[in-house]
C-alpha positions in Angstrom: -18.8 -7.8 5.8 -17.0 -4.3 6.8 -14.3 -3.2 8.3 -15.1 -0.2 11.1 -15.8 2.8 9.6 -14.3 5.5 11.2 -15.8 8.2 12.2 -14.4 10.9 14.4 -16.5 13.5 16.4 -14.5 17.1 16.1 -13.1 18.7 19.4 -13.9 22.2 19.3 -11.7 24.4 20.1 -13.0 27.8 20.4 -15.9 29.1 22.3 -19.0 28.0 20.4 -22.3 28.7 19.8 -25.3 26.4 20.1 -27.8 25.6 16.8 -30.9 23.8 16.4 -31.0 22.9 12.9 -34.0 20.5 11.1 -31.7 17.5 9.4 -29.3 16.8 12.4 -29.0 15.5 15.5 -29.4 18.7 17.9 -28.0 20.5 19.2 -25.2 21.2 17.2 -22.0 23.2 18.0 -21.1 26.0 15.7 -18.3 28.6 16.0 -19.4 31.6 15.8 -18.2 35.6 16.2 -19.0 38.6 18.3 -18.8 42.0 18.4 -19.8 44.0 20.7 -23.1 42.4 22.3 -23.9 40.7 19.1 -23.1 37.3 18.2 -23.0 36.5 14.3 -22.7 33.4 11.9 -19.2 34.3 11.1 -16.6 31.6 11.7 -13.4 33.2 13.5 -11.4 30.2 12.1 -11.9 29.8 8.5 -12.0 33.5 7.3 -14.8 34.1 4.8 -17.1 31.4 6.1 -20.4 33.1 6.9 -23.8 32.4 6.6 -26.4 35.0 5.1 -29.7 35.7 5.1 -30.7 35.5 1.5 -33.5 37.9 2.4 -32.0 40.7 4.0 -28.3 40.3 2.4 -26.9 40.2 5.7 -25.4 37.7 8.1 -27.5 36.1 10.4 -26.7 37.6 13.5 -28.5 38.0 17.3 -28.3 39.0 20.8 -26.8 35.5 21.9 -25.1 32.4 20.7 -28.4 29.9 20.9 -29.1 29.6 16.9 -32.4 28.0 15.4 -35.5 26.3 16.6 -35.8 22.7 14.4 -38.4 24.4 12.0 -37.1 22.8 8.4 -38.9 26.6 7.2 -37.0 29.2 9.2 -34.2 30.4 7.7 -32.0 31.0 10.5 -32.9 27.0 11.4 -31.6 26.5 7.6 -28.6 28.5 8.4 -27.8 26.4 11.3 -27.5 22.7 9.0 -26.3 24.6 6.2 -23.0 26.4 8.2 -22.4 23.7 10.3 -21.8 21.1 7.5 -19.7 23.6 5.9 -17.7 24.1 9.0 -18.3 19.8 9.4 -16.8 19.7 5.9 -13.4 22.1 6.5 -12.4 20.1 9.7 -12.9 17.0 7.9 -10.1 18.4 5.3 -7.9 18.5 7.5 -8.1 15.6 10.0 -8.7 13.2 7.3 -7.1 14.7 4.1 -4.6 16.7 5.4 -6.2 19.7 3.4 -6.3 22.6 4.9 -9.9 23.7 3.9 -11.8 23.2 0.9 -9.6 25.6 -0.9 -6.1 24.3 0.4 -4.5 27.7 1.9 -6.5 27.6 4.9 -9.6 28.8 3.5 -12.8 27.7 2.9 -13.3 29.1 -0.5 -17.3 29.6 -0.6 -19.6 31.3 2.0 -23.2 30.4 2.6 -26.5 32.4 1.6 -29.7 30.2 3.4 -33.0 31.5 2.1 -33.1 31.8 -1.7 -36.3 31.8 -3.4 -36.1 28.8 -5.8 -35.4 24.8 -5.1 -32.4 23.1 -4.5 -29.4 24.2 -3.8 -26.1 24.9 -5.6 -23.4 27.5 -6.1 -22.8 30.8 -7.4 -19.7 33.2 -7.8 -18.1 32.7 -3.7 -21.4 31.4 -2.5 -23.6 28.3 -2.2 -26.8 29.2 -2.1 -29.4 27.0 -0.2 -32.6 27.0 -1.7 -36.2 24.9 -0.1 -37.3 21.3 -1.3 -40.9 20.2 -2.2 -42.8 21.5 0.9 -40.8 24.9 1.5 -38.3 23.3 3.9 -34.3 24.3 3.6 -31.9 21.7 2.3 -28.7 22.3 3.4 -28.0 18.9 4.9 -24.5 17.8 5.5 -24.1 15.9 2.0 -25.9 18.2 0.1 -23.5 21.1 1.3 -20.6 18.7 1.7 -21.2 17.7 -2.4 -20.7 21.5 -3.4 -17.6 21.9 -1.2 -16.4 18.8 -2.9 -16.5 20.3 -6.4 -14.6 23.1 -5.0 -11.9 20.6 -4.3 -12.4 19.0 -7.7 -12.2 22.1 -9.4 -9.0 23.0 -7.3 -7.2 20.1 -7.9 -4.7 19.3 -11.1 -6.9 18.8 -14.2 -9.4 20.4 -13.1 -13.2 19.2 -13.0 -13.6 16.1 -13.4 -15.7 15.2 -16.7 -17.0 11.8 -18.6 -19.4 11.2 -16.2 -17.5 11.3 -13.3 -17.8 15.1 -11.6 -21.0 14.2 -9.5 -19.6 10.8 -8.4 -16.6 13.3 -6.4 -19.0 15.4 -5.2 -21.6 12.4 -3.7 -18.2 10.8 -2.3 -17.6 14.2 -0.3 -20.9 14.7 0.8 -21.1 11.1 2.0 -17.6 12.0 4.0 -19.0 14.9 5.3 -22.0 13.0 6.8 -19.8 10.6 8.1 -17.0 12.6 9.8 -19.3 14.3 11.2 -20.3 11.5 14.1 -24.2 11.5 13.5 -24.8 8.5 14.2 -27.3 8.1 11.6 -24.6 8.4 8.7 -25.3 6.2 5.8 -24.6 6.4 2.4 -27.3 8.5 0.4 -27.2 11.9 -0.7 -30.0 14.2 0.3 -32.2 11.8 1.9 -32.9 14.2 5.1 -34.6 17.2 2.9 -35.4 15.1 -0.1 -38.0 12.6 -1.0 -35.8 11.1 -3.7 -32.3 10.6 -2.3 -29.6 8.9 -4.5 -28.9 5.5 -3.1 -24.4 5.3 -2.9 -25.0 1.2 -2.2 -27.4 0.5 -5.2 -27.7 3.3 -7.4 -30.1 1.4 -9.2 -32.8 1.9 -7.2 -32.7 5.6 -7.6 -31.8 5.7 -11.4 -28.5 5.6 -11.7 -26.2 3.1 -13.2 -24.2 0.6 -11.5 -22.1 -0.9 -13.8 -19.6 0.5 -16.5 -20.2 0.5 -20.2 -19.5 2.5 -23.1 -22.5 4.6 -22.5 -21.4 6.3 -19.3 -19.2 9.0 -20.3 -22.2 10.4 -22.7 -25.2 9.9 -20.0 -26.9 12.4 -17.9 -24.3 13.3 -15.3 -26.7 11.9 -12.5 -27.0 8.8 -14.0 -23.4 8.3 -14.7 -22.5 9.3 -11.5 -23.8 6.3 -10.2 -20.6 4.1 -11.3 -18.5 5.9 -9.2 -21.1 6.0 -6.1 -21.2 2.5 -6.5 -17.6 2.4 -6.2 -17.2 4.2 -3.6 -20.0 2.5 -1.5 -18.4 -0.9 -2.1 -14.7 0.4 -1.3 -16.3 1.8 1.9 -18.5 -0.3 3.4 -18.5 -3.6 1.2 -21.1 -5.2 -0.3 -22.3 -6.8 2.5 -22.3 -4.2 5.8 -22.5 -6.2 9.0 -23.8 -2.7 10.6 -27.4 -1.7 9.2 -26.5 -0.1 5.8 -28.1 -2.0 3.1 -26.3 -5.0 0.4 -24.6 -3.2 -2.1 -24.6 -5.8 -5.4 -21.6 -6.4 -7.7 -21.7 -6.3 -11.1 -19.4 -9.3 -11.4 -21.0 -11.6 -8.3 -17.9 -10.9 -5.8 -18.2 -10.1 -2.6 -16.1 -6.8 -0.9 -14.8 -6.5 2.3 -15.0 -2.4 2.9 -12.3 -0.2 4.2 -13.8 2.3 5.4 -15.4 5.9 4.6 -12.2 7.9 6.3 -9.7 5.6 3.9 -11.8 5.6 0.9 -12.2 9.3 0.8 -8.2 9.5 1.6 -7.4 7.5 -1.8 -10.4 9.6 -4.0 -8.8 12.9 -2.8 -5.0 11.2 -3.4 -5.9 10.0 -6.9 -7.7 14.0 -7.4 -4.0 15.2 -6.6 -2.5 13.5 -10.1 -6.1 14.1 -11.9 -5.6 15.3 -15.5 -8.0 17.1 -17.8 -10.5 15.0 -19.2 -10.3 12.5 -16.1 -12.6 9.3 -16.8 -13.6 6.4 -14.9 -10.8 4.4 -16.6 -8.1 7.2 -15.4 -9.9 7.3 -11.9 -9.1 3.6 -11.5 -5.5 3.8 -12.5 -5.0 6.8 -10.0 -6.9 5.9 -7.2 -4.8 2.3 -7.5 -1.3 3.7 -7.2 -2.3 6.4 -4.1 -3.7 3.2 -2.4 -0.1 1.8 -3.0 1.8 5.1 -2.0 -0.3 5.6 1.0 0.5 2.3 2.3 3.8 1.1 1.3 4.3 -2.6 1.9 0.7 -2.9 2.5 -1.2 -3.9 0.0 -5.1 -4.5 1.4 -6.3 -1.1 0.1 -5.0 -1.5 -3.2 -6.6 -5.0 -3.6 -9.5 -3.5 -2.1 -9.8 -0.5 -4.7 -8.8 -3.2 -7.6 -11.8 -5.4 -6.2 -14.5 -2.4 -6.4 -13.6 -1.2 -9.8 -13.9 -4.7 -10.6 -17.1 -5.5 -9.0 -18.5 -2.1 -11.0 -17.3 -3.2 -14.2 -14.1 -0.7 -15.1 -11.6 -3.0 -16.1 -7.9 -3.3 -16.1 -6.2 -0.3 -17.8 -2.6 -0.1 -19.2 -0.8 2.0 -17.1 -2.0 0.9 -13.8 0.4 -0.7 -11.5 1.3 -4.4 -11.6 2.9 -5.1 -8.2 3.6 -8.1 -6.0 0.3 -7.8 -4.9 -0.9 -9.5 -7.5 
């Protein structure tokens, strides 16, 4: 079973533009600038938050605000998904972080460059570039571009970027968010399913070659791989490992069964426990700090904690010295 998870659609709260993008639900709402009689992909809001056309070096710009056409291989379609998760991603920040932006002083921290000649997509220097998939299509889905604003967070935050394995479980955690706080309704939790034919699988990472249970190994395996601890983590804290609301069984390493909390909540505690990070953070460390936030965020409550205990549990990281011992247990 689950508890609700929470999702909350934005208000906007500027003029906006309209976009057509290929991985959403369109159309989308985008802020967007002007000057004069042209209309550009320059957010007003979060300064340094643009999207540009990796073939002219410019920013996607036009005589109105009606952005895109659905076609996965135009690049002003791929600038469409790709800026409106980033924008998805900085309101998400705040409303359910209490960030303000990616970068924490009210910026955003990376711009966007849609249309670079090479697969995938990552960053570079103050921008993340979005690159095409398999069949020449853009892929700058929400959790694609939400996982790169997430390692700007991680690399942000005290300590550092996280390392033994864990860096890529952060970032999978905030694209997932970002997919989720955005209000499509057909959220789940895999990473880069929409552009890609082999999305990484949050519930069972298993099934997409990951690992789903703790060992000695995990801090010395391909980040990928090891990254599928945490995912499996996060899943089970989330949405439990038996969702009463179409996502997939997620199993447990130990046989248990977990009730989830929720993607709002469980990204709440990740980014709590990212504030006390310290360098060289493993999954071990992650467990201890991710339990006391879920204490301090809910003083006198203690479901989340036993619900963050229960999924490090059911993923195999055991009890660590250090880590609270409180009434609740």
């Amino acid at each position: 079973m689950v508890a609700s998870l929470a999702v909350v659609t934005p208000a906007d709260a500027r003029p906006a533009g309209t976009g057509t993008g290929a991985w959403n639900q369109n159309p989308v709402t985008i802020e967007t600038s002007q000057s004069g009689t042209t209309y550009l992909m320059r957010d007003p809001r979060w300064l340094g938050l643009d999207c540009v056309d990796a073939v002219t070096g410019t920013v996607f710009s036009g005589p109105d605000d009606t952005w895109g056409n659905g076609n996965p291989t135009d690049r002003e379609t791929g600038c469409v998904d790709a800026y409106y998760a980033a924008q998805t991603f900085q309101r998400m920040t705040v409303r359910w972080l209490g960030r303000n932006g990616a970068e924490g002083n009210g910026r955003p921290g990376l711009g966007l460059r849609v249309g670079e000649p090479r697969q995938g997509l990552g960053t570079t220097g103050q921008r993340i570039w979005v690159g095409y998939n398999s069949a020449g299509q853009w892929v700058g889905s929400l959790d694609l571009v939400g996982r790169e604003y997430g390692k700007l967070i991680d690399r942000t935050t005290p300590g550092g970027a996280s390392g033994n394995g864990t860096g890529e479980f952060v970032a999978d955690a905030f694209g997932a968010a970002t997919e989720w706080f955005s209000g499509q309704s057909t959220a789940d939790l895999l990473i880069g399913e929409r552009p890609s034919a082999s999305p990484r699988n949050m519930s069972n990472p298993a099934a997409s070659g990951g690992i789903n249970c703790y060992s000695a190994a995990v801090p010395t395996s391909e980040p990928y791989s090891a990254a599928g601890v945490g995912d499996h983590w996060f899943a089970l804290l989330a949405a439990g490992s038996r969702p009463d609301n179409g996502l997939p069984a997620s199993p447990t390493c130990d046989g248990s069964t977990i009730r989830g909390i929720g993607v709002d909540r469980a990204i709440k505690i990740l980014y709590g426990a990212m504030l006390r990070k310290v360098t060289g953070m493993t999954y071990q460390k992650y467990r201890i700090a991710t339990l006391r936030i879920a204490l301090d965020l809910t003083p006198g409550d203690c479901s989340d904690y036993k619900a963050v205990k229960a999924a490090w549990n059911a993923v195999s990281v055991p009890a660590q010295p250090g880590e609270p011992s409180v009434i609740c247990d």
